[in-house]
C-alpha positions as CSV (number, residue, x, y, z in Angstrom):
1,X,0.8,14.8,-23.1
2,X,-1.0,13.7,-20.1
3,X,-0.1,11.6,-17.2
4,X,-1.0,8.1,-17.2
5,X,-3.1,7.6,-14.6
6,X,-3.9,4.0,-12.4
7,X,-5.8,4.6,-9.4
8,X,-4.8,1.9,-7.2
9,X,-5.8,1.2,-3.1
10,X,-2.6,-0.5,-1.3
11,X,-2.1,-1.6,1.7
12,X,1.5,-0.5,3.5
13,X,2.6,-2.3,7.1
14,X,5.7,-2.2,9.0
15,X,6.3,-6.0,9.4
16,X,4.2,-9.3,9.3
17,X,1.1,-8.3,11.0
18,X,2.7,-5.1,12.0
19,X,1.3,-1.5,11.9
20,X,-1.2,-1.0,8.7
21,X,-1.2,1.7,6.2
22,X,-4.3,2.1,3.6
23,X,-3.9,4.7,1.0
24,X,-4.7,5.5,-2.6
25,X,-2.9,7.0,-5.7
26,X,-3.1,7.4,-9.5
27,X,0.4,6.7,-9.4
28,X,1.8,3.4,-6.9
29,X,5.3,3.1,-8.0
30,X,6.0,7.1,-7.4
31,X,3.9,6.7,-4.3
32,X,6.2,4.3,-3.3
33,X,9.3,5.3,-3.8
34,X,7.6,8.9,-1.7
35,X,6.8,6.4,1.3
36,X,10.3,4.4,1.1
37,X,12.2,7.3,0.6
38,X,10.6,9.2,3.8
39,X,9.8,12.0,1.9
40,X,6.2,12.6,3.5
41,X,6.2,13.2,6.9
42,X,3.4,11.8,9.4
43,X,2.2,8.3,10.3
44,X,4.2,6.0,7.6
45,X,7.1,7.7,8.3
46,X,6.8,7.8,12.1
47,X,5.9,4.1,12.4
48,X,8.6,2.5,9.6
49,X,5.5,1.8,7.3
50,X,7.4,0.5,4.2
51,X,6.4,-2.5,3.1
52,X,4.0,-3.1,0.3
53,X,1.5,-6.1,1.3
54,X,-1.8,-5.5,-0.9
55,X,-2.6,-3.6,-3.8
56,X,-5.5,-3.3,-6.1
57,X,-6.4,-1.4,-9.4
58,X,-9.2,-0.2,-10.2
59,X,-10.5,1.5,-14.0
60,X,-11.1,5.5,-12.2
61,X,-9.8,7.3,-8.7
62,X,-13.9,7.4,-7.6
63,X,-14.0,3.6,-7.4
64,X,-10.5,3.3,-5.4
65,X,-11.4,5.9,-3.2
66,X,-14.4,4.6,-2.3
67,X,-12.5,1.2,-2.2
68,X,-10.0,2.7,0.2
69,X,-12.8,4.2,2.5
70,X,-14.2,1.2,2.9
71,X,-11.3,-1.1,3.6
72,X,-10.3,1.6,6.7
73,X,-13.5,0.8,7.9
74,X,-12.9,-2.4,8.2
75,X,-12.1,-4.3,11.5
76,X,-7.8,-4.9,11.5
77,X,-8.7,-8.4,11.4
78,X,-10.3,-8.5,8.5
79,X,-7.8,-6.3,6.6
80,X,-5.4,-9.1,8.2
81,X,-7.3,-11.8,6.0
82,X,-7.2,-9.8,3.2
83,X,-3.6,-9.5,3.2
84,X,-3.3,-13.3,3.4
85,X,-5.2,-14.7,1.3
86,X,-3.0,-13.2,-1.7
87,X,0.4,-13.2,0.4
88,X,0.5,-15.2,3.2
89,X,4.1,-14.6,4.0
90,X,3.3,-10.7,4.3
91,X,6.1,-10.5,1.1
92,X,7.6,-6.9,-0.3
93,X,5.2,-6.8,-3.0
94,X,7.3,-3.9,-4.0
95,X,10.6,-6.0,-5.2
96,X,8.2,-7.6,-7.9
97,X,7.5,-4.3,-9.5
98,X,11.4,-3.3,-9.3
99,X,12.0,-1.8,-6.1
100,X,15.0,-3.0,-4.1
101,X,14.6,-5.3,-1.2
102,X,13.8,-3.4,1.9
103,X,16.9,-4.0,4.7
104,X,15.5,-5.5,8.0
């Protein structure tokens, strides 16, 4: 049987207004867990990029992709916005699908 798949572009950031992190997976919730758990070294790991601020499905990994590209393109103020207009507090979207509160 295969996997389930749900492409997805998130946005990961170290505090409010912090250090950003753009990505994409087929998979968010085991991405997540990869990111909080440390388990991939380089830049999220290095800079505490934990937090889940943003997310966004999309129907096939070609239209996230492309959706991630562009986003990282994107002046930092403008991802800023983004993250505001659906969660102006800069909120652990992560605790609403299950994951344990992050500790300060």
């Amino acid at each position: 049987m295969p996997l389930e798949r749900n492409p997805c572009v998130y946005i990961l950031a170290s505090q409010p207004r912090g250090t950003l992190y753009i990505g994409v997976t087929s998979n968010l919730e085991a991405r997540l867990w990869q990111h909080r758990d440390g388990a991939i070294a380089g830049f999220t790991q290095r800079h505490g990029v934990r937090r889940l601020v943003w997310f966004e499905m999309h129907c096939d990994m070609i239209a996230a992709i492309t959706r991630e590209k562009q986003l990282k393109n994107w002046r930092r103020q403008w991802k800023i916005n983004l993250i505001e207009e659906t969660n102006p507090h800069w909120g652990d979207l992560a605790v609403g699908l299950g994951f344990p509160p992050l500790d300060r």
